[in-house]
PASEBA-1860 file (N, C-alpha, C; in nm, 3 decimals):
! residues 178
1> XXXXXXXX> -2.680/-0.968/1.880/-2.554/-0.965/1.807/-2.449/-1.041/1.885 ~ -2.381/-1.120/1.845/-2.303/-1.185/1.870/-2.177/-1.117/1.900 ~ -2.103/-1.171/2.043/-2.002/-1.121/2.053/-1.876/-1.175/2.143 ~ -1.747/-1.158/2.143/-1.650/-1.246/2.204/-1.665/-1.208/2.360 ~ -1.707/-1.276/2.434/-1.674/-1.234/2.570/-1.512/-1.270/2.649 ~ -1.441/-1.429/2.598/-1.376/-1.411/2.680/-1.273/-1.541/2.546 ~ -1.118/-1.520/2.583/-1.030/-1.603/2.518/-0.941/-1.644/2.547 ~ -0.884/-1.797/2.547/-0.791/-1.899/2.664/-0.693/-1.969/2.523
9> XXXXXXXX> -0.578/-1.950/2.521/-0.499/-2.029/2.436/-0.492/-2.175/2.511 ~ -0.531/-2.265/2.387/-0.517/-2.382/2.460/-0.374/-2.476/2.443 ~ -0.385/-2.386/2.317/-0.188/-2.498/2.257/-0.179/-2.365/2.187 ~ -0.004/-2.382/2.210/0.066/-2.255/2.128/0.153/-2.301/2.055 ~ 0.186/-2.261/1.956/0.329/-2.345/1.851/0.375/-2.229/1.807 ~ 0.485/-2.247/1.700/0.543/-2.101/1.640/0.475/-2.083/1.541 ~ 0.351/-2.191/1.447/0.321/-2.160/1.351/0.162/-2.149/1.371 ~ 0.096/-2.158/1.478/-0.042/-2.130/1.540/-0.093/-2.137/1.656
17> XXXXXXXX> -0.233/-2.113/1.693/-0.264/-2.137/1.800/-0.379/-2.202/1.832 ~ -0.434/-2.243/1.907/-0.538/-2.289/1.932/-0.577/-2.226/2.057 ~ -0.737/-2.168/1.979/-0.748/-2.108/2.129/-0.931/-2.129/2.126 ~ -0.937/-2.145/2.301/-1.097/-2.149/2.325/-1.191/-1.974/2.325 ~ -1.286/-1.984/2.269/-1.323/-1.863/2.272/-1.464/-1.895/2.311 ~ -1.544/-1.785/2.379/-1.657/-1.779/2.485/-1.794/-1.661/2.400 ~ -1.827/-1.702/2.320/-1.883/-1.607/2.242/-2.068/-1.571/2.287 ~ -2.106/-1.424/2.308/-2.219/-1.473/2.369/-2.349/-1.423/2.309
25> XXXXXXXX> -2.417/-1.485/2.220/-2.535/-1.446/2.156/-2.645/-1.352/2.181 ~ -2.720/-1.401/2.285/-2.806/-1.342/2.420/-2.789/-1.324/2.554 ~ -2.838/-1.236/2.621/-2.822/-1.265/2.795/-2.782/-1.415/2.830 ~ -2.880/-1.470/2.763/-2.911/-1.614/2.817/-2.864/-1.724/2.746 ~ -2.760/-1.701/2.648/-2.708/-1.787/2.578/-2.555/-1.782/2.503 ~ -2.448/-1.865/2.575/-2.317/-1.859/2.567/-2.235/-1.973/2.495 ~ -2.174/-1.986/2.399/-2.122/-2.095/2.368/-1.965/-2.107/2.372 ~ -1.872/-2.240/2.369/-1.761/-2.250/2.380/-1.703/-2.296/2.246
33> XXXXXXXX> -1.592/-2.172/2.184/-1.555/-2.248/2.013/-1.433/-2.286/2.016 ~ -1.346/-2.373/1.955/-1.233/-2.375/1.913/-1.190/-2.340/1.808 ~ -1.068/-2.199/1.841/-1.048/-2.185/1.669/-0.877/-2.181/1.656 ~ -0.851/-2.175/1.572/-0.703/-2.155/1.532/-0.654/-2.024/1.416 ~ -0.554/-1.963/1.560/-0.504/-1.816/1.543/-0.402/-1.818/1.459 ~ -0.375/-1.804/1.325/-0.257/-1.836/1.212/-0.268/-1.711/1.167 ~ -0.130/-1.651/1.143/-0.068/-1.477/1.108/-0.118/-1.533/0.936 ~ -0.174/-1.380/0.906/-0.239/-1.384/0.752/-0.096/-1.432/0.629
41> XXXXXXXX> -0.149/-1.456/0.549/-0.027/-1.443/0.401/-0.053/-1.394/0.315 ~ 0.076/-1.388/0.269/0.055/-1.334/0.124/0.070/-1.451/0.014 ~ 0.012/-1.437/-0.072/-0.003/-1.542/-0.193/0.034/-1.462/-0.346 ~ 0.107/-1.475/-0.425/0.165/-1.433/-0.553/0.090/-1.491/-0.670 ~ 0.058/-1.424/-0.766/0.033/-1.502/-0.884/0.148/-1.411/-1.002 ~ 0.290/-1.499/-1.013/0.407/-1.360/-1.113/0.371/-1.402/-1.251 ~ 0.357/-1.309/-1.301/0.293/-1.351/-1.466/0.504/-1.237/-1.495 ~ 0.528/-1.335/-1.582/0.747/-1.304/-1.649/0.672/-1.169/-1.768
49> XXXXXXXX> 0.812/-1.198/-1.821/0.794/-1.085/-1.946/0.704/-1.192/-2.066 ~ 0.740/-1.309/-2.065/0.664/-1.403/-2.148/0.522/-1.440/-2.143 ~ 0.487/-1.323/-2.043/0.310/-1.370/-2.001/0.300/-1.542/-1.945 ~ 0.400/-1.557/-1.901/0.364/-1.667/-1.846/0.343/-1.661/-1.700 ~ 0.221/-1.752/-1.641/0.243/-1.723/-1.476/0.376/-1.885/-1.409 ~ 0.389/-1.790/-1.341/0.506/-1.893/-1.222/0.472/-1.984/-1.133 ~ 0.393/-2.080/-1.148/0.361/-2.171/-1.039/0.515/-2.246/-0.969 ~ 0.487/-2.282/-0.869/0.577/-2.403/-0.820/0.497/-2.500/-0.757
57> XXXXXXXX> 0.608/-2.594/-0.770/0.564/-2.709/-0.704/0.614/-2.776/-0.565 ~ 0.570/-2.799/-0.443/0.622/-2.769/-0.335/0.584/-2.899/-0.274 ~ 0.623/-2.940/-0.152/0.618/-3.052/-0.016/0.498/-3.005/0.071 ~ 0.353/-3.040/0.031/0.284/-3.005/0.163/0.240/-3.125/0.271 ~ 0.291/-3.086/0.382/0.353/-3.221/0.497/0.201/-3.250/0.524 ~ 0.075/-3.199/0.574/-0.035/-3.217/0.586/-0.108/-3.304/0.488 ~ -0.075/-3.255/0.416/-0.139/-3.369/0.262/-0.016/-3.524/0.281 ~ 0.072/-3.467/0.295/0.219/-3.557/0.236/0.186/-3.613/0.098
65> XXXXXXXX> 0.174/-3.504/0.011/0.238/-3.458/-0.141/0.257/-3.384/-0.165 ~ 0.357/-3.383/-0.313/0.360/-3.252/-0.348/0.278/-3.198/-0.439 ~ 0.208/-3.035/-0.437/0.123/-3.027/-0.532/0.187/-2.852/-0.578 ~ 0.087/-2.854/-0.693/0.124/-2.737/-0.743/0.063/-2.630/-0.691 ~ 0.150/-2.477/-0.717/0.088/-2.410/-0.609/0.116/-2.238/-0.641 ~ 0.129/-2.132/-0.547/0.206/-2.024/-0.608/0.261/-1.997/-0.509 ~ 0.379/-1.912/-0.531/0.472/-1.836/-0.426/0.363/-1.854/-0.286 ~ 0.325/-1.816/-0.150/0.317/-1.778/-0.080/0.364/-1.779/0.027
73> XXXXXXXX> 0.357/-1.698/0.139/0.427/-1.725/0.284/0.357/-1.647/0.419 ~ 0.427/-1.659/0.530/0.358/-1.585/0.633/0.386/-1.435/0.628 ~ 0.304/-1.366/0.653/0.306/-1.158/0.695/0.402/-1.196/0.855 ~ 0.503/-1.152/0.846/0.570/-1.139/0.978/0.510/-1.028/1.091 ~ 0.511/-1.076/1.224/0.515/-0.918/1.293/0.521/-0.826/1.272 ~ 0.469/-0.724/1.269/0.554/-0.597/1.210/0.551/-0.518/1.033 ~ 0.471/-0.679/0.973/0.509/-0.671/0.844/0.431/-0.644/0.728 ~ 0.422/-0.529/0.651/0.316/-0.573/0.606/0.276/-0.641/0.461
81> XXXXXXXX> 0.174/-0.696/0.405/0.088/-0.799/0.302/0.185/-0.800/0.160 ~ 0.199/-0.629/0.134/0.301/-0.598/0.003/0.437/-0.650/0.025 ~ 0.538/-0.593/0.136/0.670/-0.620/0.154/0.646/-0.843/0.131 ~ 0.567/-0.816/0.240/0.575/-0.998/0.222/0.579/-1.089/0.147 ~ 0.494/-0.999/0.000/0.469/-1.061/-0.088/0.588/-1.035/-0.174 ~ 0.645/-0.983/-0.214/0.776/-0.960/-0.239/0.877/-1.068/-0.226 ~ 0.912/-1.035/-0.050/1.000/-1.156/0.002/0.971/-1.283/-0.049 ~ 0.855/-1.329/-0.055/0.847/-1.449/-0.079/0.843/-1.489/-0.218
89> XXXXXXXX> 0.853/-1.369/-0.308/0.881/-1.400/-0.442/1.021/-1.441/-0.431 ~ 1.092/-1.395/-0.377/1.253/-1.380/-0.389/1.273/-1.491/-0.316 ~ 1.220/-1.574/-0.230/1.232/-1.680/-0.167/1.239/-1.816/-0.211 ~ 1.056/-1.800/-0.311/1.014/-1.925/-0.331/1.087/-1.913/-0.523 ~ 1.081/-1.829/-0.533/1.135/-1.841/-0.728/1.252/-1.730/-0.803 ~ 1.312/-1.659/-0.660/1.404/-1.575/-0.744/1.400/-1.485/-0.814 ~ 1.294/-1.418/-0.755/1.216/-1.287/-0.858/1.192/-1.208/-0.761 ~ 1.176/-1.063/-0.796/1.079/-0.961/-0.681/1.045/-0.882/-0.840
97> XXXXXXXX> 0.924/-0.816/-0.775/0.897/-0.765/-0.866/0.853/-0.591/-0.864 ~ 0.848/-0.565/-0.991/0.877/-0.431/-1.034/0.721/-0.327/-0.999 ~ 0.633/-0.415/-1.023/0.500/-0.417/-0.994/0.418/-0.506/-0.893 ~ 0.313/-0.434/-0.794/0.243/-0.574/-0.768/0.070/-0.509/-0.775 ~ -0.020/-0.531/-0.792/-0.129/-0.547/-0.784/-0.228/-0.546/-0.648 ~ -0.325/-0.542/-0.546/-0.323/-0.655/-0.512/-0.486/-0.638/-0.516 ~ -0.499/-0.817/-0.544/-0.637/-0.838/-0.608/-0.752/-0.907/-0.535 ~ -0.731/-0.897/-0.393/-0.829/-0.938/-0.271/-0.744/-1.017/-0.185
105> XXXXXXXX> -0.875/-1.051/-0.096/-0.834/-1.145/0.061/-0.928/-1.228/0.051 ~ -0.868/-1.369/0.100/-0.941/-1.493/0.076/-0.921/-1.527/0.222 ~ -1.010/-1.599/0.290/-1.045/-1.671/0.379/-1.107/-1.809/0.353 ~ -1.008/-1.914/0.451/-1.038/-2.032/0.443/-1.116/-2.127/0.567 ~ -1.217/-2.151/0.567/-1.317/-2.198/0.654/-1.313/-2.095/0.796 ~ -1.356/-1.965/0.798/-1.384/-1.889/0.876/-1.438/-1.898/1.005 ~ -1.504/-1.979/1.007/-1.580/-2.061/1.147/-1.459/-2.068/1.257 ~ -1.380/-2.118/1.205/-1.265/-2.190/1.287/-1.084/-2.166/1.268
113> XXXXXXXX> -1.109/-2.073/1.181/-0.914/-2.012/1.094/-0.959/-1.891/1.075 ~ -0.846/-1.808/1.137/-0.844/-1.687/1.130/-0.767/-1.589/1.021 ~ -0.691/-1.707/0.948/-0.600/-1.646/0.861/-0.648/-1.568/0.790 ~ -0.616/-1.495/0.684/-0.644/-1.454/0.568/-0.536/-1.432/0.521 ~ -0.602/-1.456/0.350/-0.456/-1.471/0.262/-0.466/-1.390/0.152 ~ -0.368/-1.256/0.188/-0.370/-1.144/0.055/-0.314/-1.200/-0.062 ~ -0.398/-1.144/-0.183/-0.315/-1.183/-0.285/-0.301/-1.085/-0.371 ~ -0.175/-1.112/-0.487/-0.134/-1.044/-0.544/-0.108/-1.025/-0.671
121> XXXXXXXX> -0.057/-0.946/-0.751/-0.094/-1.009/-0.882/0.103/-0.945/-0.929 ~ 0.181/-0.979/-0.932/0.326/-0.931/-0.940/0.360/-0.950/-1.106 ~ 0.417/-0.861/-1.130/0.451/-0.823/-1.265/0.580/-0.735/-1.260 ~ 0.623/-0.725/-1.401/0.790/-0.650/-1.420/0.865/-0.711/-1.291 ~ 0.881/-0.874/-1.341/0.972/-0.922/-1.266/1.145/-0.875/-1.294 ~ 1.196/-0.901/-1.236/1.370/-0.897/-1.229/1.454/-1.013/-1.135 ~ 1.504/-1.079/-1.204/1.582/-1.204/-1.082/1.639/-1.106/-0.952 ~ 1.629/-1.204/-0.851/1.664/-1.132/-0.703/1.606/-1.276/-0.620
129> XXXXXXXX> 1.752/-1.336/-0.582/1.712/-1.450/-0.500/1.734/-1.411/-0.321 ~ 1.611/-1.484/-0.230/1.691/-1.444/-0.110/1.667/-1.582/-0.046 ~ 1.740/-1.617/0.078/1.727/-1.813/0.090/1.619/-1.810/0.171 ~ 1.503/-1.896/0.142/1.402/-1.958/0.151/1.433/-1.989/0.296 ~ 1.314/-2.062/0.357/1.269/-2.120/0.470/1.227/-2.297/0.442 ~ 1.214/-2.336/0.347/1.192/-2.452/0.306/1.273/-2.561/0.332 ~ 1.235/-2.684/0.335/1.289/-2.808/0.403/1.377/-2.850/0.270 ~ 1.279/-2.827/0.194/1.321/-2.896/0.033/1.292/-2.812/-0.057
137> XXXXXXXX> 1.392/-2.844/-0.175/1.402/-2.764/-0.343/1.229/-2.731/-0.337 ~ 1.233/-2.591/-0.406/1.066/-2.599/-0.462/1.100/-2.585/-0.606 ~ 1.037/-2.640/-0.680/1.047/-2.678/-0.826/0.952/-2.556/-0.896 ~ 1.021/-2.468/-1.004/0.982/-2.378/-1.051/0.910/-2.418/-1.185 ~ 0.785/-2.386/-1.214/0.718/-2.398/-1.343/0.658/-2.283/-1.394 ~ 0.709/-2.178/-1.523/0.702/-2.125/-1.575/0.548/-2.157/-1.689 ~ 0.469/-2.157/-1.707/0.372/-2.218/-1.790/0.266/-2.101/-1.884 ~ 0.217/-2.108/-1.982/0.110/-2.008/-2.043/-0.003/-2.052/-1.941
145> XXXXXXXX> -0.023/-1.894/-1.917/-0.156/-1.889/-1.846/-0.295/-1.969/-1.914 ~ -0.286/-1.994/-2.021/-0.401/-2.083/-2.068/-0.396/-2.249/-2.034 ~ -0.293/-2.297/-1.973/-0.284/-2.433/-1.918/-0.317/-2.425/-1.761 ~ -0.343/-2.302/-1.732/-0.371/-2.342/-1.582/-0.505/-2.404/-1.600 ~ -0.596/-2.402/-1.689/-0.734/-2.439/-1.684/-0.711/-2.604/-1.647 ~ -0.648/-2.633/-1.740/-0.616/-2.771/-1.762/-0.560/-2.835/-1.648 ~ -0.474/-2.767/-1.587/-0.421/-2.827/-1.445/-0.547/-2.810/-1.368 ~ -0.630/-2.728/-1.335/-0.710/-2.772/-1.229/-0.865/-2.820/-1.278
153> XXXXXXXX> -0.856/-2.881/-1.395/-0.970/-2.987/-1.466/-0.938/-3.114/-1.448 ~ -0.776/-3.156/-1.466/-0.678/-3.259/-1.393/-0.661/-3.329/-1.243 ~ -0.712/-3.181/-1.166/-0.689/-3.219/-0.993/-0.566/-3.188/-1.030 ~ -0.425/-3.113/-1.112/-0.286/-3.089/-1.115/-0.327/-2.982/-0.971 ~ -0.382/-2.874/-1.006/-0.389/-2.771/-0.920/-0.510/-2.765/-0.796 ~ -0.555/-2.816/-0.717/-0.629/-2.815/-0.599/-0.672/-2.761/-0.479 ~ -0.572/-2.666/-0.420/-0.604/-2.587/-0.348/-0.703/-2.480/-0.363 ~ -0.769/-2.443/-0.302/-0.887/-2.333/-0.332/-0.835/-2.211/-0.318
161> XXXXXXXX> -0.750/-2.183/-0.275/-0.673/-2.084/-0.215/-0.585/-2.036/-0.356 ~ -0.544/-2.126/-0.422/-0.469/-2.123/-0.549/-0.546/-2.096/-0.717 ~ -0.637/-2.153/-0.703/-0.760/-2.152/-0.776/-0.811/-2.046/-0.761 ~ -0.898/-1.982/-0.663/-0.928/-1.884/-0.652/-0.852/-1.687/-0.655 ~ -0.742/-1.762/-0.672/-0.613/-1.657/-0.687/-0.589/-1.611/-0.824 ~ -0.600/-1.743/-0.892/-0.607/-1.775/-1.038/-0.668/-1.665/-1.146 ~ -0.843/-1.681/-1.048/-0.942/-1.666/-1.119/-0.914/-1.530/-1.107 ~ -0.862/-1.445/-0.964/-0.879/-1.313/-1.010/-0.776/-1.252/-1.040
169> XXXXXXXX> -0.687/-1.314/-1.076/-0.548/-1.257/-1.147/-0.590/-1.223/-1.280 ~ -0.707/-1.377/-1.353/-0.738/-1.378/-1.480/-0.824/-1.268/-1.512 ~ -0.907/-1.246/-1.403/-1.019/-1.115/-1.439/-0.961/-1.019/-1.448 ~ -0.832/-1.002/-1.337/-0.777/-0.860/-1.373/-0.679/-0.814/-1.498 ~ -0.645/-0.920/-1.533/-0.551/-0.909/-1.677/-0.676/-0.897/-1.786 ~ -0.728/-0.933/-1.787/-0.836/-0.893/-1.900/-0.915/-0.801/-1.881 ~ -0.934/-0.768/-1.796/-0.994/-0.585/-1.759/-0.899/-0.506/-1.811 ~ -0.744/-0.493/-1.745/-0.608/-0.430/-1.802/-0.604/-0.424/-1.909
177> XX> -0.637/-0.545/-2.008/-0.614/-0.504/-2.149/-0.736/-0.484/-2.239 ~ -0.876/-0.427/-2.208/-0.969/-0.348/-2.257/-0.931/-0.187/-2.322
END
């Protein structure tokens, strides 16, 4: 069984880490990994009173475009997955909501990212703005949940992280109304 023996930050930033880790299989067999230590998030999918869900459209500097996306942000210190998800409704679109759901944890290439990203499913919205962390405007799109198909048949919507948020927001609204 595999297990961590020993762990060295190699670069630190405010928004991750990189760190070497010493993991050791057998007596006789030790390997050296690099992975990167990033605080989990929360991710939103707000379906309004109009059954519509809330995408935005945002600046991602890694890509350098903008693509479409949903509320999400970092779990602070201290903080936990629900409150966060909240805040960042009120952040990224001016909403908190009355309800939230929450409809799993996604992990993105596990080998090497430690994040995980709760998600949520937010409902009985109410306006409630609080100021963002963002460089730039994020552009709010209100849309029927039946065009998200279409955005990510398009490449509109791409992230897996977003997509996969999608899918179980959609399963759980149609379970709800059985």
């Amino acid at each position: 069984m595999a297990k961590h023996i020993s762990k060295k930050i190699v670069y630190e930033s405010p928004y991750f880490n990189i760190v070497d880790v010493e993991i050791e299989f057998t007596p006789n067999l030790t390997r050296h990994y690099e992975i990167i230590e990033k605080n989990d998030t929360s991710m939103i999918v707000p379906i309004n009173a109009k059954d519509e869900v809330i995408l935005i459209r945002e600046y991602f500097y890694a890509a350098d475009e903008r693509q479409i996306a949903l509320p999400k942000g970092r779990i602070e210190k201290g903080q936990n997955a629900l409150d966060a998800a909240n805040r960042e409704l009120q952040e990224e679109i001016g909403y908190k909501a009355g309800k939230l759901d929450k409809l799993g944890v996604l992990t993105i290439s596990p080998g090497y990212y430690t994040q995980k990203t709760h998600v949520f499913l937010a409902q009985e919205l109410t306006e409630s703005r609080l100021p963002g962390d963002e460089d730039e405007e994020i552009e709010v799109l209100p849309m029927a949940f039946e065009r998200v198909e279409e955005l990510i048949e398009s490449g509109e919507i791409a992230e897996a992280r977003v997509i996969a948020a999608l899918y179980l927001a959609k399963k759980f609204l149609t379970k709800s109304k059985l």
